[in-house]
C-alpha positions in Angstrom: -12.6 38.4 62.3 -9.8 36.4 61.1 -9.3 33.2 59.2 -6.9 31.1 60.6 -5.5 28.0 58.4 -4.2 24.9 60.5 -1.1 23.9 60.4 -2.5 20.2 59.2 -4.1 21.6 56.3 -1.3 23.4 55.2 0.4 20.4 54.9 -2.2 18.7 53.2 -2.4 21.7 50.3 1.8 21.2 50.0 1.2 17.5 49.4 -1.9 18.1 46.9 0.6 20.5 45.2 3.7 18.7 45.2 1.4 15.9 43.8 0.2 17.6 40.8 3.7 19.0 39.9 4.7 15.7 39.9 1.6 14.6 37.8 2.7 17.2 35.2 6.3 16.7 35.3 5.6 12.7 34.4 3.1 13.2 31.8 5.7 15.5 30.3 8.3 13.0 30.5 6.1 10.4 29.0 5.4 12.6 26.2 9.1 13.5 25.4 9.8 9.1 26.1 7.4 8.5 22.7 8.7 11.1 20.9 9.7 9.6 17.2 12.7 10.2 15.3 12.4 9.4 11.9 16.2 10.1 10.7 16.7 6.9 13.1 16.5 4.0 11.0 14.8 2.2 13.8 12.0 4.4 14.3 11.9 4.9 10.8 11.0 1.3 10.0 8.9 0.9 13.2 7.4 4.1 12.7 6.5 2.7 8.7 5.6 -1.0 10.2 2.8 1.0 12.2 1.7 2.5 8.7 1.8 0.3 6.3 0.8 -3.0 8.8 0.6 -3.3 12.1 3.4 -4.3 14.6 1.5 -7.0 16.7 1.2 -8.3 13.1 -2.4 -8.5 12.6 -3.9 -8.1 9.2 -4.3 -4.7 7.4 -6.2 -4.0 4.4 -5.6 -0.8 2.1 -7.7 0.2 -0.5 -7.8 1.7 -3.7 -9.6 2.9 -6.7 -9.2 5.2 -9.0 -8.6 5.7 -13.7 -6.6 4.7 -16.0 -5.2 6.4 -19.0 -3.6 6.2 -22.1 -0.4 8.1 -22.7 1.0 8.3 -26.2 3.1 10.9 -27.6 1.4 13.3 -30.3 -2.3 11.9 -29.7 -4.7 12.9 -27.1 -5.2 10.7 -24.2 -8.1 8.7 -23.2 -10.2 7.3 -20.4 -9.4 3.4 -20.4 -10.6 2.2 -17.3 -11.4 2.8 -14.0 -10.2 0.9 -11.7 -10.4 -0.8 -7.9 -8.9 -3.3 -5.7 -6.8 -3.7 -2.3 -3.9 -5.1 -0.8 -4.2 -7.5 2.2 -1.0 -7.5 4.3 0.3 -8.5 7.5 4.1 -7.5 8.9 6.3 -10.6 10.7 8.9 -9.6 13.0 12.6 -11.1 12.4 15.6 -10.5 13.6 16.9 -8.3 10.5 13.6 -6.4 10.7 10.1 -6.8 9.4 8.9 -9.2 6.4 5.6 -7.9 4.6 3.5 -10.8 3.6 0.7 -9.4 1.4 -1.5 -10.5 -1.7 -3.8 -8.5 -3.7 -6.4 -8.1 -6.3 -7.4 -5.1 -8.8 -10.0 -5.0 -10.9 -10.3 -2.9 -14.3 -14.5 -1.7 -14.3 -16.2 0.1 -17.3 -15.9 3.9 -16.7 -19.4 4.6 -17.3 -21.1 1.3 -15.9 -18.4 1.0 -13.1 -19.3 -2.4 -13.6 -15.9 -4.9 -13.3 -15.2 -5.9 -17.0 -14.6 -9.4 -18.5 -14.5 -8.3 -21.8 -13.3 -5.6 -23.4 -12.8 -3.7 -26.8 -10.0 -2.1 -27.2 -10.0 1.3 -29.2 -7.2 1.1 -30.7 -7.7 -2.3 -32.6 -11.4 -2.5 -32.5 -11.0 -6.1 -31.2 -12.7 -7.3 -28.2 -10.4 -9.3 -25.7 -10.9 -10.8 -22.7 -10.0 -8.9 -19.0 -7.3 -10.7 -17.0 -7.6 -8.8 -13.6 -4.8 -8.5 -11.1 -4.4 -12.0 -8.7 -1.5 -10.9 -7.6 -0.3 -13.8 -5.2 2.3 -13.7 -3.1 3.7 -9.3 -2.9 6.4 -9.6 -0.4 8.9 -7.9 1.1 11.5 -7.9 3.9 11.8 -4.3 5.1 15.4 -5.3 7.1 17.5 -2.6 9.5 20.1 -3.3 6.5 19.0 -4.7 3.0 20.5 -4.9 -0.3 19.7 -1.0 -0.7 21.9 -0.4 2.6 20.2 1.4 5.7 16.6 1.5 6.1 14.9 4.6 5.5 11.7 5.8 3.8 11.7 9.7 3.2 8.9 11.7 4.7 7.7 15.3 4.6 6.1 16.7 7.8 3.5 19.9 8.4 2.4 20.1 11.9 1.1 16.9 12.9 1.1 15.6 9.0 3.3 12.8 8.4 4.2 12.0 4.4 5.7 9.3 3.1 7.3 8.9 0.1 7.8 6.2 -2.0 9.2 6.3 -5.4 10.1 3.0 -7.2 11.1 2.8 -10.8 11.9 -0.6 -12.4 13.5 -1.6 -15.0 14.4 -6.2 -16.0 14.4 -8.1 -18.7 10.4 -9.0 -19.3 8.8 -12.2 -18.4 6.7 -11.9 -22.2 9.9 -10.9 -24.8 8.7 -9.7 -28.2 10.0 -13.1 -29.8 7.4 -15.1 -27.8 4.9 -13.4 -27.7 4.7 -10.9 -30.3 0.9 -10.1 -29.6 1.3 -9.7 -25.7 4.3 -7.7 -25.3 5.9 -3.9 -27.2 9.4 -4.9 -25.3 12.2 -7.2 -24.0 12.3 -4.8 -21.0 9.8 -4.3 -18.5 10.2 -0.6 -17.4 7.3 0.9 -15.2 7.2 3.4 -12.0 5.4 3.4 -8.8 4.7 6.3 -7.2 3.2 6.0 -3.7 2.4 8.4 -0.8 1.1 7.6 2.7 -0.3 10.0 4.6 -0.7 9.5 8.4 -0.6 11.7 11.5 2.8 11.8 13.9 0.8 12.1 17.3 -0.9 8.4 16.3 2.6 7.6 15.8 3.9 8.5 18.9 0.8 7.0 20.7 2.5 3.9 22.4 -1.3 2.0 23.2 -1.3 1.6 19.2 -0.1 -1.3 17.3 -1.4 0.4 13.5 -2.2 4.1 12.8 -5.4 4.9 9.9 -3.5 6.4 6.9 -4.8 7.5 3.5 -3.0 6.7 0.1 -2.0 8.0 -3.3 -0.4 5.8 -5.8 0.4 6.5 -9.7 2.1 3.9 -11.7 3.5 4.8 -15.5 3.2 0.9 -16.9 3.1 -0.8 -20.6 0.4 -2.0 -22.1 -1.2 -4.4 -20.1 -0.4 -8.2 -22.3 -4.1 -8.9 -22.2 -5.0 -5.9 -24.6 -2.9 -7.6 -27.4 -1.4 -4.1 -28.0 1.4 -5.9 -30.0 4.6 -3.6 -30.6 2.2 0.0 -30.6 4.4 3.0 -28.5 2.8 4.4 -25.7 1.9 3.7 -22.0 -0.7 3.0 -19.6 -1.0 6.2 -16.4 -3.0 5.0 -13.0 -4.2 7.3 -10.6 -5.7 5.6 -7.5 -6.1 6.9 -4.0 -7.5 4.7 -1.0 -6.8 4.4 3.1 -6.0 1.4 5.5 -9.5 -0.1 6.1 -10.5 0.0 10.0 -12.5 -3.2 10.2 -9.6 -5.0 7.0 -11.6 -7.6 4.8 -15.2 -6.7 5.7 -14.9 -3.1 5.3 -14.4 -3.8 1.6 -17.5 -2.8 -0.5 -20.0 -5.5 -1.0 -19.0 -5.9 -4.6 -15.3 -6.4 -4.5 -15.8 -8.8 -1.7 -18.7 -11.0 -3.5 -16.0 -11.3 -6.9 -13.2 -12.3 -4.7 -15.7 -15.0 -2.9 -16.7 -16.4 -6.0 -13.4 -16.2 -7.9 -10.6 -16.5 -5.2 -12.0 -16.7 -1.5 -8.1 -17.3 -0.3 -7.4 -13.4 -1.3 -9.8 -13.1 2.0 -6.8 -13.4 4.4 -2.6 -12.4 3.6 0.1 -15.5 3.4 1.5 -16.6 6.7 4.6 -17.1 5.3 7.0 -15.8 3.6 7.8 -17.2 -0.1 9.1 -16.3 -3.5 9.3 -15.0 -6.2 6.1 -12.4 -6.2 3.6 -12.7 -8.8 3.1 -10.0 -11.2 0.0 -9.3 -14.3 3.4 -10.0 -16.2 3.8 -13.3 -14.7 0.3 -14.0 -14.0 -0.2 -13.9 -17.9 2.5 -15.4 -19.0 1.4 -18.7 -16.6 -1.9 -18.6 -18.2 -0.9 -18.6 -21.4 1.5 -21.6 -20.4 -1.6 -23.5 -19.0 -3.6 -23.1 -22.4 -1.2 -24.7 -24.1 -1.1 -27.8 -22.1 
């Protein structure tokens, strides 16, 4: 007995096929279409937009916590404070590029308690002093094609689908607190500190067109001076943070309850980032050095 195939359905199975081929040949060509390159400065910056804000330029929340240290040469190092807090950002599209509009708060906690500290006594004078957190109101930025530093580009380190980024800022300006002034508040008329930051996000999110922000996880150390509020006067030595954190999928609310109940009762507009941008940014340099002004009035 033989099967015989019609000649209708034969052209029916060359249709289904010729169908699927396409289907595959487009979903290829869609896949090569999103296909970043980060050596483009372009990409680079749209690419970063997607993982630091969000392009559609909705807010973004990362947070943080992590300890702080002591660091002075010849003596062994010890366990300040631990300490928490967030940045709450949202990225405006310009012509030149992107401008970052953030503000955030840190707080320095007891390392045994955890509990956020208002006062404080500091080892190293055996006084007690009071804590003067971080309100740090406005951060900004404008991330432009072609800034003061030239050509936009962030460096990054791939493995497999791994994205890194790498951030490494050192600074170095006269300081807002010189030693004449303020004698009790300040070891220097330099401020000198680095920031060392790494975001960690994954390069098929990127490439995913249907997303406006990708999740991405954090790691920040920062090599600072004493902090003005310890009253470290002229003593050598510095201050080392280690904090890691992520982007926060649901921003504000996803806080924890604590963090979110001191910022309610202490500064409920640290709840949402600035719509515009402004200058100059605030620092705990500057932030100190206005409430000492204040006192005095």
């Amino acid at each position: 007995m033989h099967c015989l195939i019609s000649p209708r359905k034969l052209l029916i199975f060359f249709w289904i096929a010729i169908l699927a081929l396409c289907l595959i040949f487009f979903h290829i060509e869609s896949k090569a279409q999103t296909k970043i390159d980060l050596t483009d400065p372009e990409q680079n910056l749209e690419s970063f937009i997607k993982t630091r804000a969000a392009l559609d330029g909705s807010q973004v929340v990362f947070w943080w916590t992590g300890s702080i240290h002591s660091f002075i040469a010849g003596e062994k190092s010890r366990h300040l404070f631990d300490f928490e807090g967030y940045n709450i950002a949202r990225a405006k599209k310009v012509d030149q590029g992107y401008l970052l509009l953030t503000r955030e708060a840190s707080f320095y906690k007891d390392p045994q308690s955890g509990k956020i500290l208002e006062q404080w006594e500091n080892p190293f004078t055996k006084k007690t002093v009071s804590v003067i957190h971080v309100w740090n109101d406005p951060v900004n930025q404008k991330l432009f094609l072609d800034g003061n530093y030239g050509t936009f580009h962030i460096p990054t380190t791939e493995s497999g689908d791994d994205i890194y980024w790498n951030l490494e800022i050192f600074l170095k300006y006269p300081s807002p607190l010189p030693r004449e002034q303020y004698p009790l508040y300040s070891n220097s008329d330099e401020y000198q500190a680095g920031e060392l930051f790494q975001y960690y996000t994954k390069r098929s999110q990127l490439e995913d067109a249907s997303l406006q922000s990708v999740p991405c996880q954090i790691s920040w150390t920062r090599i600072s001076p004493w902090l003005p509020w310890m009253e470290m006067e002229n003593r050598a030595g510095y201050l080392i943070y280690h904090c890691r954190g992520k982007k926060l999928s649901e921003g504000f609310q996803s806080l924890p309850l604590h963090i979110r109940r001191y910022i309610e009762d202490h500064h409920p507009e640290f709840q949402t980032a600035p719509d515009e941008f402004t200058e100059p940014n605030e620092t705990s340099w500057t932030y100190f050095k206005k409430l000492m002004q204040q006192r005095k009035q």
